[in-house]
One Martini backbone bead per residue (centre of mass of N, CA, C, O) as a GRO file, in nm:
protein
  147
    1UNK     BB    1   2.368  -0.871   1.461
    2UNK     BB    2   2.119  -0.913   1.247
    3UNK     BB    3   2.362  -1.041   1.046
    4UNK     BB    4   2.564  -1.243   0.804
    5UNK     BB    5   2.862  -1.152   0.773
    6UNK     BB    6   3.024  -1.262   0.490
    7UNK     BB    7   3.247  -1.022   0.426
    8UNK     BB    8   3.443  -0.737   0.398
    9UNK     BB    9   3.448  -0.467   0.552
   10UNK     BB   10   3.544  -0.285   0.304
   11UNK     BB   11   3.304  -0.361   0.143
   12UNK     BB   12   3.087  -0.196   0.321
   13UNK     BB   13   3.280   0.085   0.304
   14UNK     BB   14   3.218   0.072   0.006
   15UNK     BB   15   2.866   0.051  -0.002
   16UNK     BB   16   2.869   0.201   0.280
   17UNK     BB   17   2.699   0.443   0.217
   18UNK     BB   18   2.416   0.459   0.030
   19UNK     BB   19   2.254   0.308  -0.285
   20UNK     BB   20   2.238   0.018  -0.116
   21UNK     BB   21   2.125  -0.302  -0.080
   22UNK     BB   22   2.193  -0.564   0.155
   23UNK     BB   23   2.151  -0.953   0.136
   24UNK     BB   24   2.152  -1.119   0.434
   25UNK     BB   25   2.161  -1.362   0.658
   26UNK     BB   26   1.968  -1.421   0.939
   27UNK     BB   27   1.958  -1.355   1.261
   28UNK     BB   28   1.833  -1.473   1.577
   29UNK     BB   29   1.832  -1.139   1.690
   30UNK     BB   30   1.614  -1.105   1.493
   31UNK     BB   31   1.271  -1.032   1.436
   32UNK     BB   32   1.037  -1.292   1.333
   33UNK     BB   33   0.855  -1.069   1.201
   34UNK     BB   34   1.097  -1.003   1.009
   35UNK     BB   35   1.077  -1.168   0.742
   36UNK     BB   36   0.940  -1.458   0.826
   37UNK     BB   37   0.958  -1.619   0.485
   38UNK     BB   38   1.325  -1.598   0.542
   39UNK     BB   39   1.658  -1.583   0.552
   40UNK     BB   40   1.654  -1.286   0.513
   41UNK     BB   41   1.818  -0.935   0.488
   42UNK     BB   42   1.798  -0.600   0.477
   43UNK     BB   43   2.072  -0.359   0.420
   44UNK     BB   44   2.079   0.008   0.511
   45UNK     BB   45   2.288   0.279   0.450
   46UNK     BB   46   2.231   0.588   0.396
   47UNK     BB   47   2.306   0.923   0.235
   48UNK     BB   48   2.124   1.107   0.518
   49UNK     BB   49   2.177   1.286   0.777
   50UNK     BB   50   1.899   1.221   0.909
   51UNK     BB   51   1.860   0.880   0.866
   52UNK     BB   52   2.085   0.839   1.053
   53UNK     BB   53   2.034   0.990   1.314
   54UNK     BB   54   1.790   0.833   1.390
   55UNK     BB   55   1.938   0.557   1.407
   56UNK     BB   56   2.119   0.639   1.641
   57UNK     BB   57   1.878   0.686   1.837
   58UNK     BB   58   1.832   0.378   1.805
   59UNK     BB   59   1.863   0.055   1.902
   60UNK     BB   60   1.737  -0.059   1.665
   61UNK     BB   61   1.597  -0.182   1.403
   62UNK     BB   62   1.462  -0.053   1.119
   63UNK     BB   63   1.154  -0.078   0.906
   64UNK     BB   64   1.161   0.006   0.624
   65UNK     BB   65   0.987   0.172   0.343
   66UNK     BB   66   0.892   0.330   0.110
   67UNK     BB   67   0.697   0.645  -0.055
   68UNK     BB   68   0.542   0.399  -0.204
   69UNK     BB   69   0.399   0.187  -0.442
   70UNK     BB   70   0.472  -0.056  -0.597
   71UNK     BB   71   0.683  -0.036  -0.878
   72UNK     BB   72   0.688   0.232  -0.843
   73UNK     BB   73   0.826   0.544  -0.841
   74UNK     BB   74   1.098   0.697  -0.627
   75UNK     BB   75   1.048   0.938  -0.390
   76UNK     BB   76   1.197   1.280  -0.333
   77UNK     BB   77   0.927   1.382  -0.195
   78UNK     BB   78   0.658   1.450  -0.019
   79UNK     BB   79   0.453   1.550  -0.217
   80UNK     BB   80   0.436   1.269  -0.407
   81UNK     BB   81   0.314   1.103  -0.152
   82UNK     BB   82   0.014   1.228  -0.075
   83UNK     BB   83  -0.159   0.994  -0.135
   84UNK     BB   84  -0.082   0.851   0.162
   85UNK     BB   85  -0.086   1.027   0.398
   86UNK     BB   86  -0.383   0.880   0.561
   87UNK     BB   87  -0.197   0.645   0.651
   88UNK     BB   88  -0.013   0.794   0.825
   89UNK     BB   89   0.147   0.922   1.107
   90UNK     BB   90   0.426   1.030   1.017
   91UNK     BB   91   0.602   1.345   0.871
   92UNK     BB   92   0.948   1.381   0.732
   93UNK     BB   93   1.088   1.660   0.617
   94UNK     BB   94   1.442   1.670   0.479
   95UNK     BB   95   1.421   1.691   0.164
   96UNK     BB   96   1.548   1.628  -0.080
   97UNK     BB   97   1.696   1.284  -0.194
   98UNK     BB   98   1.742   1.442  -0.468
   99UNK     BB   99   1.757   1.431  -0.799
  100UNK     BB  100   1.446   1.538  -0.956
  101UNK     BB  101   1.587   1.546  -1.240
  102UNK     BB  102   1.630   1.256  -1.216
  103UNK     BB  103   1.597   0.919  -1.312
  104UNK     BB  104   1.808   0.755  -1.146
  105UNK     BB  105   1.680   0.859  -0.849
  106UNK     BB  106   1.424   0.663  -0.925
  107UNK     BB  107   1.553   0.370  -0.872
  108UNK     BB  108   1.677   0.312  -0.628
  109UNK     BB  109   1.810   0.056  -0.495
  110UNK     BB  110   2.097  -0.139  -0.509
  111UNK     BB  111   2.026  -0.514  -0.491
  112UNK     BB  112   2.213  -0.734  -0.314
  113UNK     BB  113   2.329  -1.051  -0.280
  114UNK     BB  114   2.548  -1.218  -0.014
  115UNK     BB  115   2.458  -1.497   0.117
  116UNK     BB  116   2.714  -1.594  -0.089
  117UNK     BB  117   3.010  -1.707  -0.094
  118UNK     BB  118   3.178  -1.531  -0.377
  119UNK     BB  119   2.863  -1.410  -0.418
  120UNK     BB  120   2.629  -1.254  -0.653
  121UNK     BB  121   2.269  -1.093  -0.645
  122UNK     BB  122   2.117  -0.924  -0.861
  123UNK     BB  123   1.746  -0.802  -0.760
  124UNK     BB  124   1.854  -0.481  -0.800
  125UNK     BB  125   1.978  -0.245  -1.010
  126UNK     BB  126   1.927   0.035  -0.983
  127UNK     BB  127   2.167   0.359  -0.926
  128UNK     BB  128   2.427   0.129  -0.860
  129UNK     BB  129   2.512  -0.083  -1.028
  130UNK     BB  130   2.799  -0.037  -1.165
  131UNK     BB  131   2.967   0.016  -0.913
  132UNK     BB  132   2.924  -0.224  -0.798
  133UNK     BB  133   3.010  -0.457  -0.968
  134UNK     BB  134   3.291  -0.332  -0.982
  135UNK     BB  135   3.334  -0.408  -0.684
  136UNK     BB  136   3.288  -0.693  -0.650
  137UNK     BB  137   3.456  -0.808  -0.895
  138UNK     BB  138   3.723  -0.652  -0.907
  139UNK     BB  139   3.832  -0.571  -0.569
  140UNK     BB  140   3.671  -0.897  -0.472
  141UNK     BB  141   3.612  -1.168  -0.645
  142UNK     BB  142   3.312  -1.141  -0.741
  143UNK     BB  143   3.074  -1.411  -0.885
  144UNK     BB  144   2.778  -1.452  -1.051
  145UNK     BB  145   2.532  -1.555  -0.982
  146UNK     BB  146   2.191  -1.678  -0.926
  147UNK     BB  147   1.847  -1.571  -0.972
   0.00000   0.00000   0.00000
């Protein structure tokens, strides 16, 4: 509802939930708050049974950002990003998100653009390159955009 999703459900129950964050068209029901200056919009649906249960709570999309610092590797535990603690409203511990010593897990979502159909584009690597593009080519006969 809240973007134009142009690829086939079986895709997204492919890649979703998971470490995959897919990027397509905003639609006019989204928030123009939210991305303001791009016609596109992020979706994720972790496989963390806290912060899905948190989603289903809510009537509407969540807007969340990462536990880190631009650019800096991502946060697996609360304790990691303690230096940022004075600046939120609120902290909920989960317990880690990952393995802790995988640097794997340290490397954030495989970002995907899917905004063009027949079309991807990895905008990040991420920790699920791999298995990714082998569903995009392989399964979907999805061929790399350009960057």
């Amino acid at each position: 509802r809240y973007c134009q999703v142009n690829v086939p459900d079986e895709l997204l129950r492919d890649l979703l939930p998971g470490p995959v964050t897919l990027v397509l068209k905003r639609s006019e029901e989204l928030n123009k708050d939210l991305n303001p200056f791009t016609s596109l919009v992020g979706v994720r649906v972790p496989n963390h049974p806290f912060v899905r249960e948190v989603a289903r709570a809510c009537s509407g999309p969540l807007a969340l950002t990462s536990a880190n610092i631009s650019c800096q590797a991502s946060t697996l535990t609360v304790s990691e990003f303690q230096d940022l603690w004075p600046q939120l409203s609120l902290i909920i511990d989960g317990g880690p998100i990952g393995d802790i010593q995988s640097p794997e897990c340290r490397l954030g979502s495989t970002v995907v653009d899917l905004s063009v159909s027949g079309k991807f584009t990895i905008i990040r690597p991420g920790c699920a390159l791999t298995s990714t593009v082998e569903i995009l080519r392989q399964k979907y006969g999805l061929v790399p955009g350009s960057s």
